[in-house]
C-alpha positions in Angstrom: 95.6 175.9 242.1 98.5 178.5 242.3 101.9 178.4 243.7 100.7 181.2 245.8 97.3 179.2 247.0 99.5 176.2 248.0 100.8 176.0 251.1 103.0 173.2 252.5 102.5 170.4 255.3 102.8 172.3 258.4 104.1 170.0 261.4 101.9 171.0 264.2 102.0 171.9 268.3 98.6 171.8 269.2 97.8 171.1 273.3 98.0 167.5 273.8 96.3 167.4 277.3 93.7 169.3 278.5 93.7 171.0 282.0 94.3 168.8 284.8 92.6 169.0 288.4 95.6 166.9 289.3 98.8 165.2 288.1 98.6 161.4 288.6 101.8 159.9 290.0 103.1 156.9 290.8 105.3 156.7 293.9 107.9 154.2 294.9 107.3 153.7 299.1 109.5 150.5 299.9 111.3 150.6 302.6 110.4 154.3 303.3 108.7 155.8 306.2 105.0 156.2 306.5 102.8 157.7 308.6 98.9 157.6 309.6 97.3 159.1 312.4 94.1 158.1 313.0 91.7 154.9 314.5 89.0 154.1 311.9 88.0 151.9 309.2 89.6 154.8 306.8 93.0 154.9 308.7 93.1 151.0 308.5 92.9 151.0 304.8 95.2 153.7 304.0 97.8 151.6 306.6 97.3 148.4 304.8 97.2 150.3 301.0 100.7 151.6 302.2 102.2 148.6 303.1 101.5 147.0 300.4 103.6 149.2 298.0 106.2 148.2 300.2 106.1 151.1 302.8 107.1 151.0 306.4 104.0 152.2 307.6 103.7 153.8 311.4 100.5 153.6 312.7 99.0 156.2 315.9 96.2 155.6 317.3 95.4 155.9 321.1 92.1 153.3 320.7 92.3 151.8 317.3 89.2 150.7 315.5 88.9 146.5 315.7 89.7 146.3 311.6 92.8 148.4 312.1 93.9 146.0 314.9 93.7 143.1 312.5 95.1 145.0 309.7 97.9 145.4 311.8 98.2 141.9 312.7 97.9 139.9 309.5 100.5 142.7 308.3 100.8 142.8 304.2 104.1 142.2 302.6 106.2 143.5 300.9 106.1 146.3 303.6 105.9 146.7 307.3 103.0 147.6 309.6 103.4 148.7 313.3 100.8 150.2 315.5 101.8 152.9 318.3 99.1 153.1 320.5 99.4 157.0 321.2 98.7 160.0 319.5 101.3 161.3 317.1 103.6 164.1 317.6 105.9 166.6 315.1 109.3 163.9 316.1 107.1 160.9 314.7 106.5 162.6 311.1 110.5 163.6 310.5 111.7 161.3 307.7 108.4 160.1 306.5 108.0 160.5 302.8 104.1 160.6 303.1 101.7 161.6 306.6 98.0 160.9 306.4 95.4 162.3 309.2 92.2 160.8 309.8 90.5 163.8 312.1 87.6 166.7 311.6 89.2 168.7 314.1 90.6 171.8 312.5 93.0 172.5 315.1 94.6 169.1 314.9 94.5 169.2 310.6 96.4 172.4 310.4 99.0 171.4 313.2 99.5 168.1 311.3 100.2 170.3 308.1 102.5 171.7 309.4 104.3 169.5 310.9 104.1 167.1 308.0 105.7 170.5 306.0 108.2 170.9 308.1 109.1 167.0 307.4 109.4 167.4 303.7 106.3 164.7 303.9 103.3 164.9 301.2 100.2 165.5 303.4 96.6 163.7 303.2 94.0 164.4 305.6 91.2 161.6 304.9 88.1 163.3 303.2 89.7 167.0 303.2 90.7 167.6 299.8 91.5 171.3 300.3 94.0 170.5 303.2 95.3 167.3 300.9 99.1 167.5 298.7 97.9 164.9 297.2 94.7 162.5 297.1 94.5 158.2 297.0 91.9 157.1 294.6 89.9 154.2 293.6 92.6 151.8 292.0 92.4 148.9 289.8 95.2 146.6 290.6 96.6 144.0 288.3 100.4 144.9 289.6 102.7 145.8 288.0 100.1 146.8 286.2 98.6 149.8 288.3 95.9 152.2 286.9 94.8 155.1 289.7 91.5 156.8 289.3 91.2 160.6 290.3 87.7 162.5 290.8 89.3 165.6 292.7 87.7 164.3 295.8 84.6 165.9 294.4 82.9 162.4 294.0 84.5 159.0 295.3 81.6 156.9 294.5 81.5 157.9 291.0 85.6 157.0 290.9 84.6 153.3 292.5 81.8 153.1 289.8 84.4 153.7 286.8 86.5 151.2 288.8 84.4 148.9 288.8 84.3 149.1 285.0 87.7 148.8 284.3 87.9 146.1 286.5 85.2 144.3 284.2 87.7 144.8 281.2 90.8 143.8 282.4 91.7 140.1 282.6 93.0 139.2 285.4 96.1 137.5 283.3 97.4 140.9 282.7 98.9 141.2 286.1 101.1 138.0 284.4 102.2 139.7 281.3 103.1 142.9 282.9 105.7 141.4 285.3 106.8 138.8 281.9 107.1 142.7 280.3 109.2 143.9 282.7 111.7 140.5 282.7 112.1 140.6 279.1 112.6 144.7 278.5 116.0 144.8 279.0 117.0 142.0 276.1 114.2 143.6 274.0 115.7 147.2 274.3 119.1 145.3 273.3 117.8 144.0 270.5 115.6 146.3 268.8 116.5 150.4 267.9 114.1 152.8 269.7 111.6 154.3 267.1 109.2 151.8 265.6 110.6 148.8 265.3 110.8 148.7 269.0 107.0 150.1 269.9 105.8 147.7 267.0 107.5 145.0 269.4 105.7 145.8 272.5 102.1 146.6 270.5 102.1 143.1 269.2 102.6 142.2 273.3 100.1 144.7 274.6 97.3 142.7 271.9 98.4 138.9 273.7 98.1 140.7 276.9 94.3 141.1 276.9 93.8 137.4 275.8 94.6 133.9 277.8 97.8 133.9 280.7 101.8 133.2 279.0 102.5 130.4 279.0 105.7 128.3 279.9 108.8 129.5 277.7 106.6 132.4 276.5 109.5 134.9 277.7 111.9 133.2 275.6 109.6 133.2 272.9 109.4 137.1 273.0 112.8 137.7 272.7 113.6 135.1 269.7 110.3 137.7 267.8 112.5 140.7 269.1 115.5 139.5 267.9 114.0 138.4 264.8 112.8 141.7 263.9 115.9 143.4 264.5 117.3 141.6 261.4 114.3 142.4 259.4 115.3 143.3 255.5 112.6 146.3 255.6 111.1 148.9 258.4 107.4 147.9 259.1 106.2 151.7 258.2 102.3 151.9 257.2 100.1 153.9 256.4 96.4 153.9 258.1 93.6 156.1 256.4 91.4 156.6 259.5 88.0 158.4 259.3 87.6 161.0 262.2 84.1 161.4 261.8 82.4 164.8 262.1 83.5 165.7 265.1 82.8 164.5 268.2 85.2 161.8 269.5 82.6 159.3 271.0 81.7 158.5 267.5 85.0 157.4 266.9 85.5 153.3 266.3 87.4 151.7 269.1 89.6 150.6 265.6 90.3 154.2 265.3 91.2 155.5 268.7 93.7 152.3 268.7 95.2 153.6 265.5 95.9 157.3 266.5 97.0 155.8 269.7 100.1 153.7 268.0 100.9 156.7 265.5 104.4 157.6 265.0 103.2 160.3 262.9 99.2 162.1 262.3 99.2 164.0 258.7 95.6 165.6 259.8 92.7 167.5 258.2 91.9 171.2 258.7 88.1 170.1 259.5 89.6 167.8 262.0 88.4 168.6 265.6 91.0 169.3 268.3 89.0 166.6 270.7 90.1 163.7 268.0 92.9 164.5 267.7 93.7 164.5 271.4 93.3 160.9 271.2 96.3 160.8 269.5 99.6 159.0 271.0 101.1 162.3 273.0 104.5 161.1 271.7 103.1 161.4 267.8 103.9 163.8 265.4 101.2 166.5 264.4 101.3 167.5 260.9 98.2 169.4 259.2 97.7 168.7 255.5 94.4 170.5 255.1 93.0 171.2 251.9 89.7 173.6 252.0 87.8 174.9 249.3 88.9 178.6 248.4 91.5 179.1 250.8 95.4 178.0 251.0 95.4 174.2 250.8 98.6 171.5 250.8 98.7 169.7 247.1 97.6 166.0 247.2 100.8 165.5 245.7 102.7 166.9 248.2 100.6 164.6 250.8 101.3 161.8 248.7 105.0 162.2 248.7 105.2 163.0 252.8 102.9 160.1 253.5 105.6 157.5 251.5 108.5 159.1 252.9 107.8 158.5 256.5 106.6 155.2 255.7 109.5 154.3 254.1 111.4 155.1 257.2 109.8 152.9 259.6 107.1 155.4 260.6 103.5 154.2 261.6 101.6 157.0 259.8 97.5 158.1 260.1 96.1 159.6 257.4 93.0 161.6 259.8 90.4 162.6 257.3 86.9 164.3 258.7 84.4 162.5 257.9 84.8 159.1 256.2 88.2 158.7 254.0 86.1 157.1 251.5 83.2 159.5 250.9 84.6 162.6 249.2 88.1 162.4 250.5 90.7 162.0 247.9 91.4 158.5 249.3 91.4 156.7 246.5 94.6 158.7 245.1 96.3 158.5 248.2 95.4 154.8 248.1 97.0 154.2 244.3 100.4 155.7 245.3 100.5 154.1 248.5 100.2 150.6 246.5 102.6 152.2 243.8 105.4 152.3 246.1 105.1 149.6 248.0 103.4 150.8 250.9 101.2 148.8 253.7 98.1 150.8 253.7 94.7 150.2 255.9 91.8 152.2 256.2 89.6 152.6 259.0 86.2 154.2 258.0 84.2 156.8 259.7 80.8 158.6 260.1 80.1 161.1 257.1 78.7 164.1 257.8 75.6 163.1 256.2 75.2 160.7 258.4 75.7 162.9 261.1 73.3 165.2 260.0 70.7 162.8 259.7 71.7 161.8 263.5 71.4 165.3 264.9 67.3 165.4 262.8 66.6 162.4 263.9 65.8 162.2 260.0 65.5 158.7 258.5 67.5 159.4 254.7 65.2 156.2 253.2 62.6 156.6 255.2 60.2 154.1 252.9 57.5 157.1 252.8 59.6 159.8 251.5 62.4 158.3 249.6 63.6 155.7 247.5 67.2 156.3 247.3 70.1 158.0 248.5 72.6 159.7 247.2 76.0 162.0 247.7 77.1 164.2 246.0 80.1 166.8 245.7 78.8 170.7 245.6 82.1 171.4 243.1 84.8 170.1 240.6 88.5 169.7 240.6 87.6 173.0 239.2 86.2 174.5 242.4 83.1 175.4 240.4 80.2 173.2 240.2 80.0 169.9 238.6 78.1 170.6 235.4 78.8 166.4 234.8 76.5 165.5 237.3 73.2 163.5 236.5 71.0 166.7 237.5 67.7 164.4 236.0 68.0 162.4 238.2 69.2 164.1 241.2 65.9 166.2 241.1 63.2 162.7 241.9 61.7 164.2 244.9 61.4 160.6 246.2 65.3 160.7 246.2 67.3 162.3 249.5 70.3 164.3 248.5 73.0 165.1 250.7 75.4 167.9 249.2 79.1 168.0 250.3 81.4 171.0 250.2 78.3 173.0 248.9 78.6 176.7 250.3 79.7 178.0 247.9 77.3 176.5 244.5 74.1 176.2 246.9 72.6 178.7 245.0 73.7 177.1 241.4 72.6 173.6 243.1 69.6 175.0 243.2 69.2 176.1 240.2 69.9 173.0 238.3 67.2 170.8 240.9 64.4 173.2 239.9 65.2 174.0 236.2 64.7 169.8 236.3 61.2 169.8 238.2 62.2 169.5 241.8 59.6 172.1 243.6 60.7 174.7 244.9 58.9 173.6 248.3 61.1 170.7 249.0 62.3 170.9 252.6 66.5 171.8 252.5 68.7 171.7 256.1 72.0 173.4 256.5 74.4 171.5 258.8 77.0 173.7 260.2 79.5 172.4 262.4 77.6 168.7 262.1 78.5 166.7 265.3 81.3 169.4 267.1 80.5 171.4 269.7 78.5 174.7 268.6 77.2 172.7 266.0 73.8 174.6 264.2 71.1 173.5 262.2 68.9 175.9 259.8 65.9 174.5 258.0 65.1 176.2 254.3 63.2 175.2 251.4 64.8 174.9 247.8 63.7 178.1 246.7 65.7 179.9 249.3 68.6 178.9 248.0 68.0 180.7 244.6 68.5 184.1 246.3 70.8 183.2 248.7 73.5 182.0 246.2 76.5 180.9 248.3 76.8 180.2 252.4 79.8 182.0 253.4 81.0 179.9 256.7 84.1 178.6 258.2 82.4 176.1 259.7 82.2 172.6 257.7 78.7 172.8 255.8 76.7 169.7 255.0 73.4 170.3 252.8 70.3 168.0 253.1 68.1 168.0 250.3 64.6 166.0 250.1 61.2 165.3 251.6 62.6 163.5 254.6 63.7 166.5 255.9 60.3 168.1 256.5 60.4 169.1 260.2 56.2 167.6 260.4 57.4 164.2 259.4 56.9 160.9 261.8 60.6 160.8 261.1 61.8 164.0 262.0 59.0 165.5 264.6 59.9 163.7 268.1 63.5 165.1 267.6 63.4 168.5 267.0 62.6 169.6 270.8 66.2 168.8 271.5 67.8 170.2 268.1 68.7 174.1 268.1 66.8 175.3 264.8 
């Protein structure tokens, strides 16, 4: 490679949220004004909800609905609850920090807007998203611990279902170690620097928070560990290697997603999509280390020294590779310096792309009556050209499936080599473009194709398929196809 096809690691600003239909926040009512207007089931559970963030919660109805009567009566602390029975007027909404309308009469919805405007008050009117400053969603409550769930009013029963499934992940206990969190954050922020020693703290908490309730003298307990690691003799910097598949982020390992979302710093792939690394902790670092075949590409040993440095200073660092780190990936090098210096180092694997390919067919790779073996193999050398080294003999046993990497540009030469060893020209060949992102395409070839076509110019990722279980009339392949774009 030359000076001039080199390029350094590039810290990154890519979007790290996607549009929102609204912003979620997370407002502090005790002790202040609150008003609902309105006499049904719906009014009574926005009147109680309120109260028990700690609002002072004015209720008007003129004939209140019998479960707004009793929400009224058995009151819920920490806030206050007190029915007028009358309709409202513009005097009762001045001061209120939040009026909420239950009515379908337009008349009444716009004068309540108004009013509530004029107030300075956020306005809700019950089931009227377009006349709504803000919306109440389903919530899962394990206070302090709070987590609010937003459809856009398009779909409530759809925001109770995903409620529901939180709900059935979340241990109860967690309501426990949230308000031990905030009793201890103080003496922890005392004792430990912001940065990672500190975050390293408070992950270490987050993992007993999901397990059984603290116990007595657990708070102590937590603050000795802070303390403790505030005399440390060395920064607890790592380095993760973590697969990002080929694409798509539901194919992601839950191991994954939790190390991206602890990442001080993300030293990412070119061929990485934009969706994985969304997933990333918003506070983290973005810097792209891509190396592609015939373009301008960051040295490995530049990587290398970047990936040491900022472990060295404390930093939690992902390695994000496409694919699997350890199929094709240059991880065992970053691996050996990592252990070299010193250096904590993890990896996480991933889905290769061949495996994606095979995922998108519906193609078994050892299906038992088309193959016998499977193998990987690189479409070029350190050289960029292609790997005369290779054992050609016996990638060219049509019983074996072979899945070529990085191949667009030697497809042609791949081909060559197969056929001049006896694999027919007939044997079925699939082009994965884009494997497992969106816009993803699939074209289906045979081996002799590739002899004229000599390279696949793309800037999309290209995985090659190669073998007998790619033949679109197979038992393994058939049933799939209707839903694959050919």
């Amino acid at each position: 490679m030359t000076e001039r096809d080199a390029r350094a690691p590039l810290r990154t600003f890519p979007a790290r949220m996607q549009p929102l239909a609204r912003l979620p926040l997370f407002v502090d009512l005790t002790g202040r004004r609150v008003v609902v207007a309105g006499a049904s089931e719906a009014a009574a559970w926005k009147a109680e909800l309120f109260s028990a963030a700690g609002g002072d919660v004015h209720v008007f109805a003129e004939t209140p609905d019998v479960e707004l009567v009793a929400v009224i009566e058995r009151g819920t602390p920490p806030g206050n609850l007190t029915l007028h029975r009358r309709t409202w007027t513009e005097a009762d909404l001045v001061g209120a920090a939040l009026a909420v309308l239950d009515s379908d009469a337009p008349e009444e919805i716009a004068a309540f807007q108004a009013a509530g405007h004029a107030a300075r008050a956020l306005v809700n009117v019950i089931d009227k998203p377009d006349a709504c400053d803000v919306l109440f969603g389903s919530i899962v409550n394990r206070s302090p611990v709070v987590i609010g769930i937003s459809t856009d009013g398009a779909a409530p029963v759809l925001g109770q279902a995903i409620r529901r499934r939180i709900e059935a992940l979340l241990p109860p206990a967690l309501s426990a170690w949230g308000a031990l969190a905030g009793r201890i954050r103080d003496a922890v922020t005392s004792a430990l620097a912001p940065g990672a020693p500190r975050r390293g703290f408070w992950e270490r908490f987050a993992e007993r928070a999901f397990g059984a309730a603290p116990e007595e003298g657990e708070a102590a307990r937590l603050v000795a560990e802070a303390e403790g690691a505030a005399h440390a003799d060395e920064p607890p910097g790592r380095v993760i290697l973590v697969g990002a598949g080929p694409g798509e982020p539901e194919l992601l390992t839950l191991k994954a997603v939790r190390a991206l979302q602890s990442a001080d710093v993300v030293l990412y792939d070119d061929l990485v999509s934009a969706d994985v690394l969304e997933l990333a902790r918003r506070e983290a670092r973005r810097v792209v280390v891509g190396k592609r075949g015939g373009k301008a590409s960051c040295k490995q040993e530049d990587i290398n020294d970047l990936m040491v440095e900022l472990a060295r200073a404390g930093e939690r660092v992902v390695r994000l590779k496409a694919g699997d780190p350890m199929v094709f990936g240059r991880a065992g090098e970053e691996i050996d310096r990592l252990r070299a210096e010193g250096v904590p180092v993890d990896v996480v694997p991933g889905i290769s792309a061949g495996i994606a390919l095979a995922a998108a067919l519906g193609a078994t790779l050892t299906h038992r009556d088309a193959a016998h073996s499977l193998r990987f193999v690189t479409g070029h050398a350190k050289s960029g050209e292609l790997d005369e080294g290779l054992d050609w003999r016996g990638l060219a046993d049509p019983d074996t499936t072979l899945i070529v990497y990085m191949g667009g540009r030697t497809a042609g030469r791949v081909a060559e080599r197969l056929v001049a060893e006896g694999l027919p020209g007939e044997t079925p060949v699939v082009f994965g473009f884009g494997v497992g992102q969106r816009g993803q395409k699939l074209e289906r070839h045979r081996l002799a194709d590739l002899l004229t076509l000599g390279s696949v110019p793309t800037d999309q990722p290209l995985v090659i398929g190669i073998g007998k279980v790619f033949e679109a009339g197979t038992p393994a392949t058939v049933s799939a196809l209707t839903a694959v774009a050919l």
